[in-house]
N, C-alpha and C positions, 0 to 999 in steps of 0.2 A: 090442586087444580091442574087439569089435564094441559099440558104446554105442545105435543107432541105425539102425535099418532101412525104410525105404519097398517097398513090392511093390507094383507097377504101381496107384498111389494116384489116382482124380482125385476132383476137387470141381466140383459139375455143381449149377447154379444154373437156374432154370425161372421167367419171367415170361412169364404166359401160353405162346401158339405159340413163342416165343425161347428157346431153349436156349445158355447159356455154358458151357464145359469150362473153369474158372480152372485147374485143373490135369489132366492128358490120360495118365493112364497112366505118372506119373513112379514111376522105382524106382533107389534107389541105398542106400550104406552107409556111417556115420560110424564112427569110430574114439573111442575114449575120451582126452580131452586132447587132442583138435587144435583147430585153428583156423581154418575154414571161413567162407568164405565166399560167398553165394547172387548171383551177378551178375547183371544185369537190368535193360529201360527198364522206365519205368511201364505199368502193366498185363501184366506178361509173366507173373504168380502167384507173385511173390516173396514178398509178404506172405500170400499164402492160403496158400503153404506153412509159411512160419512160425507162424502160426495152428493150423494140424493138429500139427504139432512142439508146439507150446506146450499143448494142452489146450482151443481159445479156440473150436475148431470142430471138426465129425467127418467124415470123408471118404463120398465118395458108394460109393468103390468103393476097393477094395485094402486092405490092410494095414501099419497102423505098428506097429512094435514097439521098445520105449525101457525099457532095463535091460533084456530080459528080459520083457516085458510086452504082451501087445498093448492098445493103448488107444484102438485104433481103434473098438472095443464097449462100450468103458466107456459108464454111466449117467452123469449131469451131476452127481450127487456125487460119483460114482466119477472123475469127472476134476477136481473141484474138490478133490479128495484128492491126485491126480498134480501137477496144477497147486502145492500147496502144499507138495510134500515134494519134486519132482525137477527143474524148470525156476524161471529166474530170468530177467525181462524189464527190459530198457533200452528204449527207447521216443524217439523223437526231440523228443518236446516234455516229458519229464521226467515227466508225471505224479503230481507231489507233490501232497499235500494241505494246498491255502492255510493251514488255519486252523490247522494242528498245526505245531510246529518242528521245526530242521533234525535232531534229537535225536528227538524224537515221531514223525516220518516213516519217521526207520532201524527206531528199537524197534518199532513196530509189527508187523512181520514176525515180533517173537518171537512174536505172540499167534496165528500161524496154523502156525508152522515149528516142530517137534521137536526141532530139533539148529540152532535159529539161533546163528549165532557173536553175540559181545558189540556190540553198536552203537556203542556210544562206542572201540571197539578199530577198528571198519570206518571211523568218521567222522575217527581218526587218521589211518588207513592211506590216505583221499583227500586229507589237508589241510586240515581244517576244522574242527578240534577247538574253535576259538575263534568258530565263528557255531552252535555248540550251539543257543541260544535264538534265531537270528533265525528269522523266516518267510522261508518262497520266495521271497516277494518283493522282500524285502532283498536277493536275492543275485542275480549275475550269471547267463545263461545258462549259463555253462561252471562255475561252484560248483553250480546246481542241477543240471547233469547228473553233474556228480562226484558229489554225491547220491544221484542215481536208483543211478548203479552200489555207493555203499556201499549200499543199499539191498537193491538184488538181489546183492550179495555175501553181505549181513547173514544171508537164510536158508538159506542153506549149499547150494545146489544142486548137483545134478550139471552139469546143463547151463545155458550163459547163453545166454539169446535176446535179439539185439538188433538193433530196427528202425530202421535209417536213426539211428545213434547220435550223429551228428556232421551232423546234416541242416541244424540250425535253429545251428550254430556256426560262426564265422570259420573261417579256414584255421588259424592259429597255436593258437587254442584247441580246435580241434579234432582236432588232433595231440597236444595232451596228454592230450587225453581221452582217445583211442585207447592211447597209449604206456600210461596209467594202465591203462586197462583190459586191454589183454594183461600187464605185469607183473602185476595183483592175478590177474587169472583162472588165470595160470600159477601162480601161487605158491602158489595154493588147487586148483590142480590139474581146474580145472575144462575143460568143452569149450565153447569159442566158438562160436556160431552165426550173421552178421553177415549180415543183409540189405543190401542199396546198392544202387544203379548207378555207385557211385564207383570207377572202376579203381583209382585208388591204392590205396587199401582193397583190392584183390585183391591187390595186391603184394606184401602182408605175410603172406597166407594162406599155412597149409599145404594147405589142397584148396581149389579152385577152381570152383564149382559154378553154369554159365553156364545162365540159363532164358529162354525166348522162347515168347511166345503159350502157354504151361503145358504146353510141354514142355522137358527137358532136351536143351539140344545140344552141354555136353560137359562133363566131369568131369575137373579138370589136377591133380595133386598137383604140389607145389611145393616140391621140395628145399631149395634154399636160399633164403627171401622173405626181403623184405627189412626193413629196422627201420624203424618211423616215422621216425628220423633221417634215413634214407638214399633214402625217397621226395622225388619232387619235386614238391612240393605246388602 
């Protein structure tokens, strides 16, 4: 079932006489529960399309459609409402908030989400049920990004968006953070959305979604990917 729709989308930026196209006419279509991933060097509009996926910005031209909804016309509450009830963001540098604990960071989510699942049940379900009370800064880069994802597990989304999730991580702990995050997002049944330029990361997708200069130049479904085990990191 269709989760997700783009119809010839771009996002067209204007400084003064300089026109950029960060995305040219992309149109494609997710499926509910897979595991996509957006491949791409720097600058090719991987993140501007995550952005319009996410709520964060609205397209110059085309149409998105998510559940069922187009929100490519929503008003900026009317997306800070989508924002809060259907997408969930990981972020490469974690984005926790210093001054609140690893506890205070998860819970907060209940005060914007309807149907957030329990925090202290999500901060199990990454491993960390014993730094409850520490701040971010107590904790390793690979605890705060297991974090970030109990975090965005915590409000129950339909869709997980995540940028460059393993960017600012070693090789070894950033394998578990991935491993964590497709078991938890599967188990909750949720659909991955993984921005990179990391091919190993493509290896494990079920779609395949290659973008250059903010067009797509090819769209792979991927029978059999493979398990974080079985990449060669």
């Amino acid at each position: 079932m269709s989760i997700v729709q783009f119809e010839n989308v771009s996002k067209i930026y204007t400084s003064g006489d300089h026109v950029l196209r960060a995305l040219d006419r992309v149109s494609f279509t997710l499926d509910e529960g897979r595991f996509v991933v957006i491949l791409g060097p720097s600058g090719a509009g991987k993140s501007t399309l995550l952005n319009l996926l996410g709520g964060l910005d609205s397209p110059s031209e085309g149409t998105i459609t998510v559940c069922d909804k187009d929100i490519s016309t929503l008003t900026d509450n009317e997306l800070a409402d989508y924002r809060a009830s259907t997408v969930g963001f990981v972020f490469q540098f974690y984005n926790l908030i210093p001054t609140l604990t690893v506890y205070e960071n998860v819970k907060l989510v209940s005060e914007i989400s309807k149907d957030a699942l329990g925090a202290k049940d999500m901060i199990g379900k990454v491993g960390l049920l014993d730094h409850l009370n520490n701040f971010p800064a107590e904790l390793s880069g690979g605890e705060q990004q297991r974090i970030s994802i109990a975090r965005a597990l915590c409000k129950n989304p339909k869709i997980l968006l995540c940028d460059e999730p393993t960017g600012a991580l070693d090789s070894e702990t950033g394998v578990m953070v991935l491993k964590l995050l497709l078991e938890m997002a599967k188990d909750y049944g949720k659909t991955i959305v993984i921005v990179t330029h990391n091919q190993n990361i493509a290896k494990m997708a079920d779609v395949v979604i290659r973008v250059k200069n903010g067009k797509i130049r090819s769209i792979e479904e991927q029978e059999n990917p493979l398990s974080a085990d079985e990449v060669e990191w």
